[in-house]
N, C-alpha and C positions, 0 to 999 in steps of 0.2 A: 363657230361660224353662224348659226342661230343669231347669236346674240351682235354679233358684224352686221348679218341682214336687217334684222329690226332695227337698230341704230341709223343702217341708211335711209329706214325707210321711214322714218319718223318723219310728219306733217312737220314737226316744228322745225328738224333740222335741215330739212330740205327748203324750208323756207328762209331760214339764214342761209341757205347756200346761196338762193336765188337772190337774197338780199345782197350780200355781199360781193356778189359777180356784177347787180346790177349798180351799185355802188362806184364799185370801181375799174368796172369790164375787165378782160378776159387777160391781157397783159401786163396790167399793174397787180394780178392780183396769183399770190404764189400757194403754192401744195403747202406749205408753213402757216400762212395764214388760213386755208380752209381748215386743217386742220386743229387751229387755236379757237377759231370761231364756233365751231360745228360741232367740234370732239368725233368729228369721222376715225376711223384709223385709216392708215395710208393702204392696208390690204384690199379696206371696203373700195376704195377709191378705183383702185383697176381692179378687181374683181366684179363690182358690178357696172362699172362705166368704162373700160378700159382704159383713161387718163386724163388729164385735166381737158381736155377739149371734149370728152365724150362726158365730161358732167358738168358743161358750161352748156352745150348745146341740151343737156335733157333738162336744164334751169332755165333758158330760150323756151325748150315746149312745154314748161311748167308756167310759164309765163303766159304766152299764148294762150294755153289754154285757161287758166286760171282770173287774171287781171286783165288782157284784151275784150273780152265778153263784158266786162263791166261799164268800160271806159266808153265802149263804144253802142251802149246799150239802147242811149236815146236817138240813136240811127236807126234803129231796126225796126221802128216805128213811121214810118216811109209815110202814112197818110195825116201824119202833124206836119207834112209840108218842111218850109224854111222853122216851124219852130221847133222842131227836130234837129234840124242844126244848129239853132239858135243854142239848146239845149245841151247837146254836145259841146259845142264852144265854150259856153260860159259855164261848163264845170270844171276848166282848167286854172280859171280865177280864182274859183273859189280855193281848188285844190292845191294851187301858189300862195293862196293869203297862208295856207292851214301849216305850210310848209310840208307836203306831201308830195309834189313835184319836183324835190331838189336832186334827183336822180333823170327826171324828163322819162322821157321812156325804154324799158330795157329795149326793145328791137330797136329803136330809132336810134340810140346813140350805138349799140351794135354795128347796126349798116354802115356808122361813119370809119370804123377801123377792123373792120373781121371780114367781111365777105369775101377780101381779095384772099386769103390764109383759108377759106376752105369753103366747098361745094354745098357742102349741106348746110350749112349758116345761108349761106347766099339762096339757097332754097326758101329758108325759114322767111328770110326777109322778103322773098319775092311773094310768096304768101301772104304776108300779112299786106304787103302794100296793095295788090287783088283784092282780100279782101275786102279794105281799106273803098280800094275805088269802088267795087262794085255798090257798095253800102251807100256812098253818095246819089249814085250813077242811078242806083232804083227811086231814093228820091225826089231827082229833077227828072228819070222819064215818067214819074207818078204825077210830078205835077204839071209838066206840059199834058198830061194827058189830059187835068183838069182843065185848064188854059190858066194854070197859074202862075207859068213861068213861057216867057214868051218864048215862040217857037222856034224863032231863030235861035235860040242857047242849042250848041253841042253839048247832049249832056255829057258827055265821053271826055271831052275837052275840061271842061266844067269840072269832075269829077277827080280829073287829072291835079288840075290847079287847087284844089280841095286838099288833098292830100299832102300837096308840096305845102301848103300852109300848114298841115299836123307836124308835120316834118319838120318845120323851119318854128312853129311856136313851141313845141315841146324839146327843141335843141334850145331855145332859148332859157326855157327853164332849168334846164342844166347847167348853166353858168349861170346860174343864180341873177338872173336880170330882175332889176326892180320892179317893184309890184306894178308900175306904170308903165313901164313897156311892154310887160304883158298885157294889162287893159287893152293898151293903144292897138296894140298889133291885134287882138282880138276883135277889137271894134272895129276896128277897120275890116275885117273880112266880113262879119253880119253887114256892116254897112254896102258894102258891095255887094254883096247876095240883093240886100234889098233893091236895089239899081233894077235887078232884071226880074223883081217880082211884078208881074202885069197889073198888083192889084197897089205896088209903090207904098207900100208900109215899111216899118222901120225896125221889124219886128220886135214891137213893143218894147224899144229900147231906147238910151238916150243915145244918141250921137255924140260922137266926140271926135275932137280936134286932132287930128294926127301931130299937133305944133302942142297940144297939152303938156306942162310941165311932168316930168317924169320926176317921181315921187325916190 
């Protein structure tokens, strides 16, 4: 049993587990293949998770907590203002040219097929999307504070609409959309951020054509 436990608990193999659910979520993906991938035994499996949903969901809070913190790292820096989010955004490009995106993200494609199937998923996700808003939500009221962002902005609204764009660009990644629909769709949000910056920059970026040929 020793040697069950450390196998579960190995960095590496927990990370193929995490790999591989986020690959192919939680229904395409069978106790046959965890176990071809991972070399888990089938004992470790409900022994220490009780069954494939109880080690999809602890690969969901290996996730969160491991790779959310990263992604969303240049937010937490609330007094870079829009280039904070400038920052945040345009690491998604880079991360699509690198081909490192071609999963988008584990809780986001999650949310689209699991939440109805169980309470604690549907937790997980409502978490991350909180956090998600709050993280914007501090900095458009950091920068109304400054009068950097005009006062009429809800930033709660704003924060709202932020997210549905993480949402709706990182679902795109996962169907493999061209490297120019991402640009586009990207640009197009910095570009509308800058609309309601009082000080009308473009945060130091090129504009682009929503009509741009898509690559």
């Amino acid at each position: 049993m020793a040697q069950i436990t450390q196998r579960v608990l190995s960095e590496e193999v927990l990370d193929k587990t995490m790999q591989l659910f986020w690959e192919k979520g939680f229904f395409n993906t069978s106790i046959e293949e965890i176990l071809e991938v991972t070399g888990f035994n089938r004992a470790a499996i409900y022994n220490h998770f009780g069954d494939k949903k109880g080690l999809f969901i602890a690969m969901l809070q290996r996730y969160r907590a491991q790779i959310t913190p990263k992604l969303t790292l240049p937010l937490t820096n609330q007094s870079r203002g829009l280039d904070a989010v400038k920052a945040f955004f345009m690491q998604f490009i880079q991360l699509h040219k690198s081909n490192s995106l071609l999963h988008g993200c584990f809780l986001i494609s999650t949310a689209s097929d699991f939440p109805s199937h169980s309470q604690e998923v549907t937790v997980l996700i409502q978490d991350f999307i909180d956090y998600l808003h709050q993280l914007f939500k501090n900095i458009f009221d950091h920068m109304k504070s400054n009068k950097e962002l005009s006062l009429a902005v809800n930033s709660k609204t704003l924060a709202d609409y932020m997210v549905g764009n993480v949402f709706g660009l990182l679902t795109l990644c996962r169907t493999e959309a061209s490297k120019g629909v991402v640009e586009n769709q990207t640009q197009a949000i910095l570009n509308f951020l800058a609309t309601l910056s009082t000080k009308n920059k473009c945060l130091n970026t090129k504009r682009v054509s929503l009509t741009t040929k898509r690559s």
